[in-house]
Structures are given as structure tokens and as C-alpha cells.
LUMSEKE-520233 format. One record per residue (C-alpha): x, y, z. Coordinates in nm, 4 decimals, padded with zeros to 6 digits. Example, Ala and Ser with C-alpha at 12.3 -4.5 7.8 and 13.67 -1.06 7.14 Angstrom:
% LUMSEKE-520233
ATOM       xx       yy       zz
ATOM  01.2300 -00.4500  00.7800
ATOM  01.3670 -00.1060  00.7140
% end
This chain:
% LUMSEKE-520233
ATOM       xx       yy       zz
ATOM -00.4823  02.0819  01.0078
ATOM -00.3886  01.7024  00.9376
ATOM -00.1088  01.5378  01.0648
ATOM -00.0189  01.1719  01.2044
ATOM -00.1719  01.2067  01.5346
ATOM -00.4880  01.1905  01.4121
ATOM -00.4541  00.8822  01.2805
ATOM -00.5538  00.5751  01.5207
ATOM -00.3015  00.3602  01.6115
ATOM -00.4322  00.0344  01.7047
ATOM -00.3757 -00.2225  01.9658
ATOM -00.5025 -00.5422  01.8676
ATOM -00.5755 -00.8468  02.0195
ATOM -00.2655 -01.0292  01.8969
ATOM  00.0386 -01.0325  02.2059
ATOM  00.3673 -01.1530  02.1681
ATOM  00.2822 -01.5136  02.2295
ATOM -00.0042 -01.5629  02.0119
ATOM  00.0424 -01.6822  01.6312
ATOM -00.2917 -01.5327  01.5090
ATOM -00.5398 -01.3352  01.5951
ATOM -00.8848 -01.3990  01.3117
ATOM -01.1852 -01.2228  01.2934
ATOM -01.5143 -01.2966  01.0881
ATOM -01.7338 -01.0627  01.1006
ATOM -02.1225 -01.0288  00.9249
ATOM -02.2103 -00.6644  00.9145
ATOM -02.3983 -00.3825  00.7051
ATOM -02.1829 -00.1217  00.7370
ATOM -01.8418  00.0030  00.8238
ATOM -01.7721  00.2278  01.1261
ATOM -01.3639  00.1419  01.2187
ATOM -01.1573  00.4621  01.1595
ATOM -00.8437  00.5009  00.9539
ATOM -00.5898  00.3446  01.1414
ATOM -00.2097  00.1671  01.1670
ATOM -00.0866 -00.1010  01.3961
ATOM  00.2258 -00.2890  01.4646
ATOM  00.0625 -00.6252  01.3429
ATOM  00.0687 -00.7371  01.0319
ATOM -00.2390 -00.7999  00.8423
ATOM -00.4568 -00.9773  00.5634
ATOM -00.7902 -00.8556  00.5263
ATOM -01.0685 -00.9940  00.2682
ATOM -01.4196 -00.8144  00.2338
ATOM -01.6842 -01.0218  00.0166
ATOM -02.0206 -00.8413 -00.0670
ATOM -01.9525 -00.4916  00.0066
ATOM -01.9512 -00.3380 -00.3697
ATOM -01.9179  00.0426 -00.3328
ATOM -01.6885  00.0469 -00.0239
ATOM -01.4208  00.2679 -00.0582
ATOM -01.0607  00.1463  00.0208
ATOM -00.8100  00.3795  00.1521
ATOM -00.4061  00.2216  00.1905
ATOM -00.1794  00.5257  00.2336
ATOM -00.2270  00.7772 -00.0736
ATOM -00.4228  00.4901 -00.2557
ATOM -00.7844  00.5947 -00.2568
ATOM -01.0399  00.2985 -00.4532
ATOM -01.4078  00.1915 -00.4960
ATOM -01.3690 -00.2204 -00.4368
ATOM -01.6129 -00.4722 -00.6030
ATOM -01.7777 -00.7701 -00.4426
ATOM -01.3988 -00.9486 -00.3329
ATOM -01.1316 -00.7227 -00.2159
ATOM -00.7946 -00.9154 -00.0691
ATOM -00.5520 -00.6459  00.0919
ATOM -00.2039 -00.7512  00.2931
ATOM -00.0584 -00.4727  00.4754
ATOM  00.2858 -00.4793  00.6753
ATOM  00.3906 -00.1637  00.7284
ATOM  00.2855 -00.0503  01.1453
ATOM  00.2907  00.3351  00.9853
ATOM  00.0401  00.2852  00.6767
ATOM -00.2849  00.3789  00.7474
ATOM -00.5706  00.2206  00.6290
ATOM -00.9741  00.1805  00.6080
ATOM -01.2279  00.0856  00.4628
ATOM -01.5116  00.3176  00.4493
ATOM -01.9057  00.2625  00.3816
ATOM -01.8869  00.4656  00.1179
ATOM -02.1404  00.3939 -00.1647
ATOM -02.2176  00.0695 -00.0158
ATOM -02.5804 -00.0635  00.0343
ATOM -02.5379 -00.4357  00.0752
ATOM -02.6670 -00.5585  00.4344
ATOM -02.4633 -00.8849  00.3979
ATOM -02.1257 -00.8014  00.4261
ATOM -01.8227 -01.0239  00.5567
ATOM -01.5073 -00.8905  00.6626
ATOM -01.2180 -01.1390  00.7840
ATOM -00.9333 -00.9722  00.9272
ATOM -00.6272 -01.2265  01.0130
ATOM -00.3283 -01.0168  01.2423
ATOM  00.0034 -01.1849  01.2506
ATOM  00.3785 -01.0938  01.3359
ATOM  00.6147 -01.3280  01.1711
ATOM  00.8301 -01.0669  01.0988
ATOM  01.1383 -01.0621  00.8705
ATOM  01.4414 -01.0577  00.9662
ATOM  01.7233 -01.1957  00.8669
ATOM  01.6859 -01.5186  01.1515
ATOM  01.3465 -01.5133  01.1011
ATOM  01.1413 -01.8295  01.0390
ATOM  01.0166 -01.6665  00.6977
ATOM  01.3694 -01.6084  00.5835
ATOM  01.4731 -01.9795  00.5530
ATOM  01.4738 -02.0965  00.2167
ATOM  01.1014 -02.2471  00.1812
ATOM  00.9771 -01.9536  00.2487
ATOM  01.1591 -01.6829  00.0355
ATOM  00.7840 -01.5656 -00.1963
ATOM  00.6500 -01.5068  00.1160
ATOM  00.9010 -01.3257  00.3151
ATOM  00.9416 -01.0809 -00.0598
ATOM  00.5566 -01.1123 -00.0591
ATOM  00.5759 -00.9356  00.2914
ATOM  00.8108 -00.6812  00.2339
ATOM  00.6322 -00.6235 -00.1140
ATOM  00.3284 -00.5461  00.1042
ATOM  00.4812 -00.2602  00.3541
ATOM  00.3110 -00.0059  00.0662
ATOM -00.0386 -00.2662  00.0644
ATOM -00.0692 -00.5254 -00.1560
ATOM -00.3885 -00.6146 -00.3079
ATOM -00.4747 -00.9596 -00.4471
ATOM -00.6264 -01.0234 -00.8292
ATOM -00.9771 -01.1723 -00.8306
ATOM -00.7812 -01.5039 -00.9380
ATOM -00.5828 -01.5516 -00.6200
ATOM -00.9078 -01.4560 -00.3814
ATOM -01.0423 -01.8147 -00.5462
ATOM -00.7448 -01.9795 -00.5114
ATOM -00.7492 -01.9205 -00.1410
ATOM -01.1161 -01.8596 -00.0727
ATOM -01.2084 -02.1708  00.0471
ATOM -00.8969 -02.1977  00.3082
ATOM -01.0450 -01.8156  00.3829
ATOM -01.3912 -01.8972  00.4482
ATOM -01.3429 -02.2319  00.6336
ATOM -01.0018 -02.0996  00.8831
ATOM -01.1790 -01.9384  01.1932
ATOM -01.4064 -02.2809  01.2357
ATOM -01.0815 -02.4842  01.2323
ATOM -01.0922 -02.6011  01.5917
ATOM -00.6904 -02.7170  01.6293
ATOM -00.4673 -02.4543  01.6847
ATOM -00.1711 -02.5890  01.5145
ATOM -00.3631 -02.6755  01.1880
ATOM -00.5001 -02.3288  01.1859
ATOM -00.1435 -02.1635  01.1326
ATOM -00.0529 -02.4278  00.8662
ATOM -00.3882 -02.3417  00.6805
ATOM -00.2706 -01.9763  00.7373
ATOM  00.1077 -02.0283  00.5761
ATOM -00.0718 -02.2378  00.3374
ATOM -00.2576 -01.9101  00.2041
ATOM  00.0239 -01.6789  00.2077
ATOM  00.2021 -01.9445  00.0121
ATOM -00.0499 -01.9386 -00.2442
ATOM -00.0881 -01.6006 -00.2390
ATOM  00.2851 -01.5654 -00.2753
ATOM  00.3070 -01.7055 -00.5719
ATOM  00.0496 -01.5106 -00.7611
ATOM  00.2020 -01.3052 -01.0379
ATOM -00.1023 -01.0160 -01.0884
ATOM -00.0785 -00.8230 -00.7576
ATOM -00.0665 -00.4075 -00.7091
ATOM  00.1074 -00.2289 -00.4496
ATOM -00.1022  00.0539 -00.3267
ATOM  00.0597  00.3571 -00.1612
ATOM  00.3409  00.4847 -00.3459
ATOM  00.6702  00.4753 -00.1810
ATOM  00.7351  00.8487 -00.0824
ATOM  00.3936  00.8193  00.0638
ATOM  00.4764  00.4877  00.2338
ATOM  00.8124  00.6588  00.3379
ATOM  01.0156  00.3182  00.2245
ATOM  01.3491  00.2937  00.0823
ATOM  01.4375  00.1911 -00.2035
ATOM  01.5211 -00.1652 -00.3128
ATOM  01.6995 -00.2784 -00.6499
ATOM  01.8878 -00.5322 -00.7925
ATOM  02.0959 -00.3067 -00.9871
ATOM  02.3561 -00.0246 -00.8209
ATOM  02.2901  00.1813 -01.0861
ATOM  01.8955  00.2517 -01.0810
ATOM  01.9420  00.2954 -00.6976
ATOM  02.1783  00.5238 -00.7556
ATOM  01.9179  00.7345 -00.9519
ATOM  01.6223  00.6524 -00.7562
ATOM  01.8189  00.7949 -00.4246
ATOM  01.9175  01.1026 -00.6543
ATOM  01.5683  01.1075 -00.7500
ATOM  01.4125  01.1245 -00.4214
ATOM  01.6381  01.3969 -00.2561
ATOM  01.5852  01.6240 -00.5490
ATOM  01.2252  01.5544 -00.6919
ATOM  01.1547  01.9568 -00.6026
ATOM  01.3916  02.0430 -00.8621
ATOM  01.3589  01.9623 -01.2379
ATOM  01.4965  01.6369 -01.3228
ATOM  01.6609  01.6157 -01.6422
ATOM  01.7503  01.2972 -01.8555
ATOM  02.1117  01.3750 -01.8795
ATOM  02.1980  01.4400 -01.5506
ATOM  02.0091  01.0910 -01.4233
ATOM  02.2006  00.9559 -01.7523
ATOM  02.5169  01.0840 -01.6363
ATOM  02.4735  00.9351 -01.2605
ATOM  02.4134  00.5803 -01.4277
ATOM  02.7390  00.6374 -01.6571
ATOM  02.5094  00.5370 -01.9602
ATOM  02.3905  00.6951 -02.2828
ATOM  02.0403  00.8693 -02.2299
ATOM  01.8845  00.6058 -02.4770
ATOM  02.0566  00.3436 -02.3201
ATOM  01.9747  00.4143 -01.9498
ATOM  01.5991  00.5270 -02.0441
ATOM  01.5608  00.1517 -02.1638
ATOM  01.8072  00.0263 -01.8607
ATOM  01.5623  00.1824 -01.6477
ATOM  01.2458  00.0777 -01.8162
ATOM  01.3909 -00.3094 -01.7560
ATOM  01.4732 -00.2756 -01.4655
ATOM  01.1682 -00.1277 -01.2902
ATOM  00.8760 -00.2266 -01.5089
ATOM  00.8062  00.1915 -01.6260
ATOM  00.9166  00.4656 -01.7834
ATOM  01.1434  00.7499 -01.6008
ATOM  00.8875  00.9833 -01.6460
ATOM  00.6014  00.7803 -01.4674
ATOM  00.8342  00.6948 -01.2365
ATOM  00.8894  01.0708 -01.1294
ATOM  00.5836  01.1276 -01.0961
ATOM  00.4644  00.8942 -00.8912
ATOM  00.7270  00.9938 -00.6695
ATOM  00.6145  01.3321 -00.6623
ATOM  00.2448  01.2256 -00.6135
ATOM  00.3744  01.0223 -00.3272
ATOM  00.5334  01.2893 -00.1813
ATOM  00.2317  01.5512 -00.2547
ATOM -00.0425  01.3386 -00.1017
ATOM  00.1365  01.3174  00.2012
ATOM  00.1691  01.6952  00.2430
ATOM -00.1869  01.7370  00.1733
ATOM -00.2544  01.5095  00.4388
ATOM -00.0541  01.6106  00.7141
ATOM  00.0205  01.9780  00.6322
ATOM -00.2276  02.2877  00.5302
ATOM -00.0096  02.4056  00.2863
ATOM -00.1735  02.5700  00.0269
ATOM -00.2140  02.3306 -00.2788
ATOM -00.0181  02.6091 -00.5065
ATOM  00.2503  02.5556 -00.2508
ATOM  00.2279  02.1490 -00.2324
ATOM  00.2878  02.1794 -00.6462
ATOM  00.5694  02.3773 -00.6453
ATOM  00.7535  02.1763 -00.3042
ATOM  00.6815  01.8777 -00.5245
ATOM  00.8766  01.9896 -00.8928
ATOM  00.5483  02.1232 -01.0468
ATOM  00.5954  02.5178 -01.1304
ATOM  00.2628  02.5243 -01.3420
ATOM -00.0899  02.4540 -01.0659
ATOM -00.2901  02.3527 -01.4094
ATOM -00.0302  02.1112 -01.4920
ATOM  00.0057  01.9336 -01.1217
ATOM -00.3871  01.9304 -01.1301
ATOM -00.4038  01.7544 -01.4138
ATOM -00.1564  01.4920 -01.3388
ATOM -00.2590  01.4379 -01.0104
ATOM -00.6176  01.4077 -01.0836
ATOM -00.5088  01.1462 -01.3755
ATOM -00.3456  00.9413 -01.0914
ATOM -00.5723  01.0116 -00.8376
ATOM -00.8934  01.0243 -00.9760
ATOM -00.9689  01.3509 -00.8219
ATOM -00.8543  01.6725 -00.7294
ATOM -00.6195  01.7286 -00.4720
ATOM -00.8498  01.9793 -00.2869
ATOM -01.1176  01.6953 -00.3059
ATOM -00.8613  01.4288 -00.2022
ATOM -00.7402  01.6334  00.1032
ATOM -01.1284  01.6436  00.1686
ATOM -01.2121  01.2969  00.1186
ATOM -00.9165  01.2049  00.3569
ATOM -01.0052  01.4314  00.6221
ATOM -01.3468  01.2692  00.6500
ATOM -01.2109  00.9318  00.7413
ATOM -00.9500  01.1019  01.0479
ATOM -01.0671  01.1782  01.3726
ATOM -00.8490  01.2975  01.6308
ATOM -00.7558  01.0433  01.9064
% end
């Protein structure tokens, strides 16, 4: 059986009074286990086609450049050899802890797309092809900077840029990512709390109409502007969110996962999942498995 403490929780390098902690690394293959730590971090791979990239529920094969900021300490991640043959692979891994908060340094007013870039990223956040050229050359050149100070205002200088980059994905869903739920408007978080306490059950239009005091083709577009996708894909994902996490840290039966998570019919969660997923959820819970060991 799965569950969280098989997942390796590391301690890096970085302590409290250090600003960064970088490492550059040439390799040919890919040995770390999945992991978490309290850090947060920005991690580029160049050359390793084939690698597989696991954030959370959010299972990919990356090309040449992969980008990834993750600031949640309890999502798990890895990257995994994989398909990958190339024997000139670089991995830099940058490990900070500016935090958030409301006194934080990030929260004063120059720095507002970074500070939502960083809470954007506590479900992974992975960078277009676009912004890895933007910032590549800050990237490749940061751990030979030999002044300390100029290294951290390279550093802010790429989360800056990356901050403003309109084209990024957030990888693990948020039931998977165990967040709550941010919105401008009272009335989709109304319905997204509603929604997440009752995603077993069937969800029907009216009722989520009803909550937002709004006509159900009024509050299907209301919801649609407000969130960037339909109710129904929204649902779902929650439920997927809240599946792949049982397959991972349960042994529930996968007939049993599907109904816990709304789905009465086994041929109809298959199919959806494996449509988001890109695989089964037997061969996710698999897959996953093979990147845990127990610590």
C-alpha cells in the first residue's frame, strides 16, 4: 500500500540564513526519488528528451527544455529517466524561501507577479518554451556569478521575467495539491467550496445555479468567465484530483476510487480519467509506485 510516508522528504542545503542554494549539475541519468521539501524551488532540465516529469497527479514526457517552479513543501515531485538516452544532460536546481506572507519582502508592491507567480506555483508551474529563452541566459550564466549579492538580483531578475509570462500551466490539480480555493468573486467560491465537499454525489446545474442566485444559463457563462472552463471540466478535474490521490495513497479497489469520486459507471471513470491522464488508473497507480520507495 501507498501512502505519504513513502514519499522522501528532503532536507536541503538551504538554512535559514542563506538566500540560495544553486546546483548545476552534468549527468546521464536520473536516480533522485520522488520527493517534497520545505524550500521552494525552480528547476530547469536542458537535453534530457524522454524524461518523465511527475508534479503531484501530473504525470508528462518533457522535451529538450523543461522549466518547473514548485512551492508547495507537500507536492511531490521527480523527474525520472524514463525514455531518456541523452548522456549530456543539465539539471539546475535553484532552492529559495522568500516566502509570502503578508510582511513579506515579496508582498510589497514591486513585487506583486511574483508573489501571485508563487502562490500560482503551490500546484507546479511549468514555464512555455518562450519564457525558458527569455531567462536562459541569466539561467546558464547564475552559478559562475562570483558576488553574492548580484547573484540574488540575477535570481529576482528571473522570477520577474518569469512572472510576467502569460502561457504557463499549473500541474497537479487542486484536490490533489490539497489547496484551497481562491477567487475574485463570492459567488464561484461559494460553488467551488460546495463543489469540493460534495464531488461524491451528483452535481447538478440547478442546485450550483441556485447557490450562485443566478439563472443556469447565466451562471454556466458566470462561471466560464470567471475561471477560464466549463463547469463540467471543472468537476472533473476535481474529481480526478481527488481520485489520483486515493490511488496513490490508498489500495482501494479502483471500482471503489470511481464511485468515492461521483463516478457510478467503472467504463465511464476509465474513460475520463485515461482522457486526462493519458493512461489507466491501474497503470497510473503502477507507474507511481515505481518512483516511491519507502524511507
Amino acid at each position: 500500500m501507498a501512502n505519504e510516508s513513502q514519499i522522501m522528504h528532503e532536507i536541503t542545503p538551504l538554512m535559514s540564513r542563506d538566500a540560495l542554494y544553486i546546483a548545476d549539475r552534468r549527468k546521464s541519468e536520473f536516480t533522485y526519488p520522488i520527493h517534497n521539501h520545505e524550500v521552494f524551488e525552480l528547476n530547469f532540465v536542458e537535453h534530457a528528451s524522454g524524461v518523465r516529469r511527475i508534479v503531484g497527479d501530473s504525470c508528462e514526457i518533457i522535451g529538450d527544455y523543461d522549466l518547473v517552479l514548485i512551492t508547495s513543501p507537500k507536492l511531490e515531485h521527480v523527474w525520472e529517466q524514463h525514455q531518456c538516452t541523452s548522456q549530456e544532460v543539465r539539471e539546475i536546481t535553484i532552492q529559495f524561501n522568500f516566502g509570502t506572507d503578508d510582511n513579506d519582502f515579496f508582498a510589497k508592491n514591486p513585487f506583486v507577479s511574483i508573489s501571485d507567480m508563487i502562490k500560482e506555483a503551490r500546484k507546479g508551474l511549468c514555464f512555455p518554451l518562450e519564457a525558458i529563452l527569455k531567462v536562459y541566459h541569466e539561467l546558464d550564466t547564475l552559478s559562475q556569478e562570483q558576488d553574492n549579492f548580484r547573484m540574488v538580483m540575477r535570481f529576482l531578475n528571473i522570477l520577474h521575467q518569469l512572472s510576467l509570462c502569460k502561457n504557463t500551466r499549473t500541474l497537479a490539480t487542486t484536490s490533489y495539491a490539497k489547496m484551497d480555493v481562491e477567487d475574485d468573486s463570492k459567488r464561484v467560491l461559494k460553488v467551488k467550496k460546495y463543489i469540493s465537499e460534495n464531488y461524491q454525489d451528483e452535481l447538478k446545474l440547478e442546485i450550483l445555479a441556485d447557490i450562485a442566485n443566478m439563472s443556469k444559463s447565466a451562471f454556466s457563462r458566470f462561471f466560464k468567465l470567471h475561471t477560464g472552463r466549463t463547469l463540467s471540466d471543472y468537476i472533473i478535474d476535481i474529481r480526478m484530483g481527488f481520485a489520483t490521490r486515493r490511488l496513490v495513497d490508498t489500495a482501494d479497489s479502483i471500482a471503489n476510487i470511481s464511485f468515492q469520486c461521483g463516478y457510478n459507471n467503472l467504463s465511464n471513470f476509465n474513460r475520463i480519467f485515461k482522457k486526462k491522464k493519458g493512461c489507466s488508473p491501474s497503470e497510473f497507480r503502477e507507474n507511481y509506485h515505481k518512483v516511491r520507495r519507502i524511507i
